[in-house]
C-alpha positions in Angstrom: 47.4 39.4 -24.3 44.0 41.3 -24.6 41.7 41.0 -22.1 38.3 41.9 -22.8 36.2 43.7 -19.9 32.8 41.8 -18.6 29.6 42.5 -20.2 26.8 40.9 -18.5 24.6 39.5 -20.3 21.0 41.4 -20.7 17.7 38.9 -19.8 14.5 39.9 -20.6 11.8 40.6 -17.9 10.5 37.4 -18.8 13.6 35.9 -18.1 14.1 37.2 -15.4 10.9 36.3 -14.0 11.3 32.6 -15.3 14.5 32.2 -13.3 11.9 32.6 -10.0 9.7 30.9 -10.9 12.1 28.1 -11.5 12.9 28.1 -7.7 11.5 25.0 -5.9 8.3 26.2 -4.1 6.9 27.6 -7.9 8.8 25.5 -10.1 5.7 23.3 -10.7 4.9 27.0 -12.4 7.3 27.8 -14.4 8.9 27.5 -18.3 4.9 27.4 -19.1 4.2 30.9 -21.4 1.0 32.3 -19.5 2.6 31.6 -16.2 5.2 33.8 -17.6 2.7 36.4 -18.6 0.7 36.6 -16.2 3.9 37.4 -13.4 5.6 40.1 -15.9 2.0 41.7 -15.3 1.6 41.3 -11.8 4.9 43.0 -11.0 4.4 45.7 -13.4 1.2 46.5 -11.1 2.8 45.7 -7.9 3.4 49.3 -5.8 7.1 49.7 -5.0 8.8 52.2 -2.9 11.9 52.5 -5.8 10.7 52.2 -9.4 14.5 50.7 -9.6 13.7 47.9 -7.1 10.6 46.7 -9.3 12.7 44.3 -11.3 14.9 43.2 -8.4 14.8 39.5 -7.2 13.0 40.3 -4.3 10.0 41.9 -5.5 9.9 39.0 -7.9 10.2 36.2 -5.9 7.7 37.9 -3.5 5.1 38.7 -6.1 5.8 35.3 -7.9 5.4 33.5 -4.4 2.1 35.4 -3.6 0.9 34.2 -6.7 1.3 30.5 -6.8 -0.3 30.6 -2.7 -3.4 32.3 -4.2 -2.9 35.0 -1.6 -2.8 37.7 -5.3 -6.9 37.8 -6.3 -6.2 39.9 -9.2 -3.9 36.9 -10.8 -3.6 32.9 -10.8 -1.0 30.6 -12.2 -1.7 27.3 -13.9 0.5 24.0 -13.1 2.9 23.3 -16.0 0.8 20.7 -17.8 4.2 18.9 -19.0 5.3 18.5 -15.4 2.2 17.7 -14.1 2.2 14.7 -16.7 5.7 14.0 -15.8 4.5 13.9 -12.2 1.4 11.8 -12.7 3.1 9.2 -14.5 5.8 9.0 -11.4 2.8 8.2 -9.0 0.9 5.9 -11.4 4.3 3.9 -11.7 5.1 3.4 -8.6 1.7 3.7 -6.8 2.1 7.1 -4.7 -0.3 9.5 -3.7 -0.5 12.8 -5.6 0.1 15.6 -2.8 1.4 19.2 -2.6 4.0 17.1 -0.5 4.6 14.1 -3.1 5.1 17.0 -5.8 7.7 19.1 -3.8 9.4 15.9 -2.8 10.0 15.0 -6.8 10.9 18.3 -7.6 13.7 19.2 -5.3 15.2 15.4 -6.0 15.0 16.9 -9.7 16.5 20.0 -8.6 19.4 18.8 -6.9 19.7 16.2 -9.7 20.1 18.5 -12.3 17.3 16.2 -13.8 14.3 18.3 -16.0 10.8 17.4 -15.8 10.3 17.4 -19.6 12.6 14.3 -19.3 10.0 11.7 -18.0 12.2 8.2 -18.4 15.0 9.7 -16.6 12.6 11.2 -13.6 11.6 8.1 -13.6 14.7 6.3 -13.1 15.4 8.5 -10.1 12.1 8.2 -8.4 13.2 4.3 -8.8 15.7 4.7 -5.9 14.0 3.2 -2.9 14.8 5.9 -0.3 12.8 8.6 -2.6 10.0 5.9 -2.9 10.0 5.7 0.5 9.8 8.8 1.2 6.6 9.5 -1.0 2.9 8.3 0.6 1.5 4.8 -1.1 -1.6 6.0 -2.8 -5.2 4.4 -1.1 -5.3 1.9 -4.3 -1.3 0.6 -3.5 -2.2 0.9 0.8 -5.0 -1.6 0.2 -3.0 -3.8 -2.0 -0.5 -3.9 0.7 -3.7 -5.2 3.3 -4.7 -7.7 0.6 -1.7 -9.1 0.2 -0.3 -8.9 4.0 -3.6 -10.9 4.6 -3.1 -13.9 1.7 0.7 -14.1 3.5 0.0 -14.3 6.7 -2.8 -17.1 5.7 0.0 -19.1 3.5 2.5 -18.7 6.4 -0.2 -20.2 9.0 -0.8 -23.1 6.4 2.8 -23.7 6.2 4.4 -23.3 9.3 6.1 -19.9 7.9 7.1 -22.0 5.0 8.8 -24.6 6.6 5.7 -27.7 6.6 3.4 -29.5 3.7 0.0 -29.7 5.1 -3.1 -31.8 4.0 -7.1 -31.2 3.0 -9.8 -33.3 3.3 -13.1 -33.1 1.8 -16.5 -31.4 3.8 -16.8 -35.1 4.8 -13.5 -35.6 6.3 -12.2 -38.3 3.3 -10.5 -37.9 0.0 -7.2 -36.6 1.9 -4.7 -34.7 -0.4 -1.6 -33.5 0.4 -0.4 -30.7 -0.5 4.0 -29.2 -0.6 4.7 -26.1 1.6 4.1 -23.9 -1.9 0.5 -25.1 -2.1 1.3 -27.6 -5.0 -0.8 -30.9 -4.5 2.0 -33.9 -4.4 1.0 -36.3 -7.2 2.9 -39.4 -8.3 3.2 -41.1 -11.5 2.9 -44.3 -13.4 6.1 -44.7 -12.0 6.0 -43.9 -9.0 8.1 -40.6 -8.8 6.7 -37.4 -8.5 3.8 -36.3 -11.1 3.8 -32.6 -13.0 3.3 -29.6 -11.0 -0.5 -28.3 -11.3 -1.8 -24.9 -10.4 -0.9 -24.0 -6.5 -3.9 -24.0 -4.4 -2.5 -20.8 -3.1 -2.8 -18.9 -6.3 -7.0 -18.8 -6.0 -8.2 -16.4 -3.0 -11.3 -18.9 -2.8 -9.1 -22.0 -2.1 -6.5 -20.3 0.2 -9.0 -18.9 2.3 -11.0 -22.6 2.7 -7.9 -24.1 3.6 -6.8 -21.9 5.7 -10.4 -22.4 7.8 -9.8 -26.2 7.4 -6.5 -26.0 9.0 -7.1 -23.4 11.6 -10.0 -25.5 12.9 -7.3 -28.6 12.8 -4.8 -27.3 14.5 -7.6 -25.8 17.1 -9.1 -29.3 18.0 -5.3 -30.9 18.4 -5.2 -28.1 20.6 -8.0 -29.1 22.8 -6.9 -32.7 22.6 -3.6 -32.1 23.7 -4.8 -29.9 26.8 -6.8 -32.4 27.5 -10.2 -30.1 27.1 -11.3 -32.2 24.2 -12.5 -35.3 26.2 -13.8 -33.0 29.3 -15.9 -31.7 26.4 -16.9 -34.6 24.7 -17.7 -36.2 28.0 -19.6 -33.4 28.6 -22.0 -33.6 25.7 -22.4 -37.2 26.1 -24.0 -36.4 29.5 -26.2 -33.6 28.1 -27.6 -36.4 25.2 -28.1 -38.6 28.5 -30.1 -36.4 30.2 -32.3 -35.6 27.8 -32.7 -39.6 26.9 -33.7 -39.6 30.3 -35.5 -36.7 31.9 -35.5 -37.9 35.2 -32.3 -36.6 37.1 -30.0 -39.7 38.1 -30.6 -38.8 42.1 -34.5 -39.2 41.3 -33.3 -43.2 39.3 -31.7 -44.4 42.6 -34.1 -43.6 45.2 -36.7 -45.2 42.4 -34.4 -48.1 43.2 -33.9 -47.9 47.3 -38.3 -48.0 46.8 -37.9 -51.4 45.4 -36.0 -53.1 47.1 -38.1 -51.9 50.5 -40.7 -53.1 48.6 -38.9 -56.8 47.6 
């Protein structure tokens, strides 16, 4: 049996400085030519103590690094358009907020996936997993979807007892009374006497939700009143106001008017 000794394999300094470039804090950097470049330049004018250390993984990584934090004036990477794309169609998908964070977050997932960036369906697909969507900020447009439709919810759930009760509208006048099921469909019969088609839900129309909501909140308010007993102390209370100013003379000033008469009788 022959055994043939190792022979590593040569890389090229491009190579070389591809594979640190490739590590997660620069990798939004790297497999891009002028990215490439422009580091095999910088550490051919970078100082070292040991010309031999020059093309040694720390002086590469360090140079590399200083690069991509702008903390190098004399050179300036550009993001990997490809990845950025690949990036910018994760957060448009799923509504997230671009971010120095967001991207690292994709990355290392891709990283520890084994998953490339040039490979948008499948980055994707693993950006679809809810803990990594979770863990990625909503993006101002999805955080004020969220409001909008938190607010239409809680409106449907007041309507409809959380989804447990019908309710019914009437008209500004108080007449024309339609009732309506617990998913906002108005309950119509037939001919027949069953059950009519389904129409449109009420609820579907922001306009129509939001009236009916007012209608039943200022329902449910005066059964409120009525049942505590505050509605009649209220009415009674307005009765006596129209009384008064019927008649501006205060009811003490009426009786003695009436003691004077019949002194005078």
């Amino acid at each position: 049996m022959t055994v043939e000794a190792y022979r590593p394999v040569a890389r090229t300094v491009e190579q070389l400085v591809n594979d640190y470039l490739r590590e997660e804090p620069t990798f939004i950097f790297a497999d891009f030519v002028p990215n490439i470049g422009i580091a095999v330049m910088a550490v051919k004018a970078t100082e070292v103590a040991d010309e031999a250390l020059r093309w040694g993984g720390p002086v590469i990584r360090s140079v590399v690094r200083g690069i991509a934090a702008r903390q190098n004036p004399r050179f300036q990477f550009c993001e990997n358009p490809r990845y950025r794309e690949t990036l910018n169609t994760v957060y448009a998908t799923y509504g997230k907020q671009r971010s120095v964070a967001s991207d690292g977050i994709v990355i290392r997932e891709c990283l520890t996936a084994g998953i490339s960036l040039d490979d948008v369906q499948s980055v994707l697909d693993l950006c679809a997993n809810q803990e990594i969507l979770d863990s990625l900020p909503d993006s101002a447009e999805r955080t004020g979807q969220k409001h909008y439709n938190a607010g239409r919810q809680r409106m449907i759930d007041y309507i409809t007892k959380n989804g447990t009760s019908g309710f019914s509208l009437t008209n500004e006048y108080g007449t024309n009374r339609r009732e309506y099921d617990k998913d906002g469909f108005e309950i119509q019969f037939s001919s027949s006497g069953g059950r009519g088609p389904k129409g449109t839900s009420l609820f579907d129309d922001d306009t129509s939700l939001r009236n009916a909501y007012n209608q039943i909140v200022a329902k449910r308010q005066a059964l409120d009143l009525y049942n505590q007993g505050k509605l009649g102390k209220h009415v009674d209370q307005q009765a006596k106001q129209r009384l008064r100013g019927s008649f501006p003379c205060r009811l003490g000033d009426r009786r003695a008017n009436q003691r004077e008469h019949k002194t005078v009788d």
